[in-house]
C-alpha positions as CSV (number, residue, x, y, z in Angstrom):
1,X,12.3,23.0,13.8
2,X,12.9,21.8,17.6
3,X,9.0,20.1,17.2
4,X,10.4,18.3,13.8
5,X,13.4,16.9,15.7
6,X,11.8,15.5,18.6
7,X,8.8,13.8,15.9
8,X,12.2,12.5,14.2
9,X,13.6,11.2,17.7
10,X,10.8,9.7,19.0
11,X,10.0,7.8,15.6
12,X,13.2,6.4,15.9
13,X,12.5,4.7,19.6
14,X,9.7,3.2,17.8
15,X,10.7,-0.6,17.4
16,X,8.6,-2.6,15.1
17,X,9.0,-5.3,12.7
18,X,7.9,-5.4,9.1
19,X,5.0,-7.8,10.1
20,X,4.3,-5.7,12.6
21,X,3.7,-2.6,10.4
22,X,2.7,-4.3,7.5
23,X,-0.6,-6.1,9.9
24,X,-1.6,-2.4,11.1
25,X,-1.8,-0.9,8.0
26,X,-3.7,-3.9,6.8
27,X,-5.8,-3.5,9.1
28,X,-6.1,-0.1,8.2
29,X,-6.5,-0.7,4.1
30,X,-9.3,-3.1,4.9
31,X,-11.7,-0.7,7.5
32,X,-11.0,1.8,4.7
33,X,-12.0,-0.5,2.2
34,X,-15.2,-1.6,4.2
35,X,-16.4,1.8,4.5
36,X,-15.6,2.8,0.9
37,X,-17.7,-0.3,-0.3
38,X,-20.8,0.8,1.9
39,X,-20.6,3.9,0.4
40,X,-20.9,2.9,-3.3
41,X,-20.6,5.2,-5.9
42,X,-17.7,6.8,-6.7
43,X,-16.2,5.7,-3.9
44,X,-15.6,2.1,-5.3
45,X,-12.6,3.3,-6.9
46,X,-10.9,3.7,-3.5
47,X,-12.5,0.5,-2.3
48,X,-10.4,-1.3,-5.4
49,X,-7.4,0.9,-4.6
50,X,-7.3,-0.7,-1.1
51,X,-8.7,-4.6,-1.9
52,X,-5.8,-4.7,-4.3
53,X,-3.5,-4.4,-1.5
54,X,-4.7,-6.7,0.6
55,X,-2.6,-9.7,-1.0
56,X,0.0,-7.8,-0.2
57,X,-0.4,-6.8,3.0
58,X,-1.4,-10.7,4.1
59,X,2.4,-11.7,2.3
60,X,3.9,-9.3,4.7
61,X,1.9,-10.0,7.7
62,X,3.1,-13.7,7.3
63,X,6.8,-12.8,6.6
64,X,6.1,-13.8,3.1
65,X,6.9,-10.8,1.5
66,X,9.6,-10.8,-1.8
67,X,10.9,-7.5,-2.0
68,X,12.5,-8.3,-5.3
69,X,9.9,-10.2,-6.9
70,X,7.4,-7.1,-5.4
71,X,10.0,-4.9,-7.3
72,X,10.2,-6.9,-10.6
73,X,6.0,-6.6,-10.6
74,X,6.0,-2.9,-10.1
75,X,8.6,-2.6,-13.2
76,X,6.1,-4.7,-15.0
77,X,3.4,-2.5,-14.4
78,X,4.9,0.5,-15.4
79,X,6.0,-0.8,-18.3
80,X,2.2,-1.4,-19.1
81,X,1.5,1.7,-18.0
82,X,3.5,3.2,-20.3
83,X,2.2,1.2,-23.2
84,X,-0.9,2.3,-22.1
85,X,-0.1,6.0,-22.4
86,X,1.1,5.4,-25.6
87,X,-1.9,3.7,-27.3
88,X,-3.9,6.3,-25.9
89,X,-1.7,9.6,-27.6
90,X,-1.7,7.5,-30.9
């Protein structure tokens, strides 16, 4: 519990902006997407997973990011997710 609570305290020292965060895990998405393309195969699922953040990631990297209009998308998709579903169990 004491370990927990100084991970906690030390993450809050941490200063950094959106932009910031959003251009490291970017970065991140894009190594992962790299190596997940070179490996073919199965692995071009998570390769997809991570190229379709990238738009994303660039938006917030720039300051451009839209938190509602982000949110109003992700509604959108789950509501054609759950049409989806729904075909599928008919």
């Amino acid at each position: 519990m004491v370990m927990e609570l100084e991970k906690f305290e030390q993450a809050k020292k941490v200063k950094e902006t959106f932009e910031e965060f959003a251009k490291k895990r970017g970065e991140g998405a894009a190594k992962i997407a790299e190596n997940a393309e070179k490996k073919g195969g199965l692995a071009l699922l998570t390769w997809h997973h991570f190229k379709v953040k990238a738009p994303y990631y660039k938006k917030a990297t720039e300051g451009k990011f839209d938190k509602e209009s982000a949110e109003k998308e992700f509604e959108m998709l789950n509501i054609k997710k759950k049409k989806i579903h729904l075909i599928i169990k008919v």
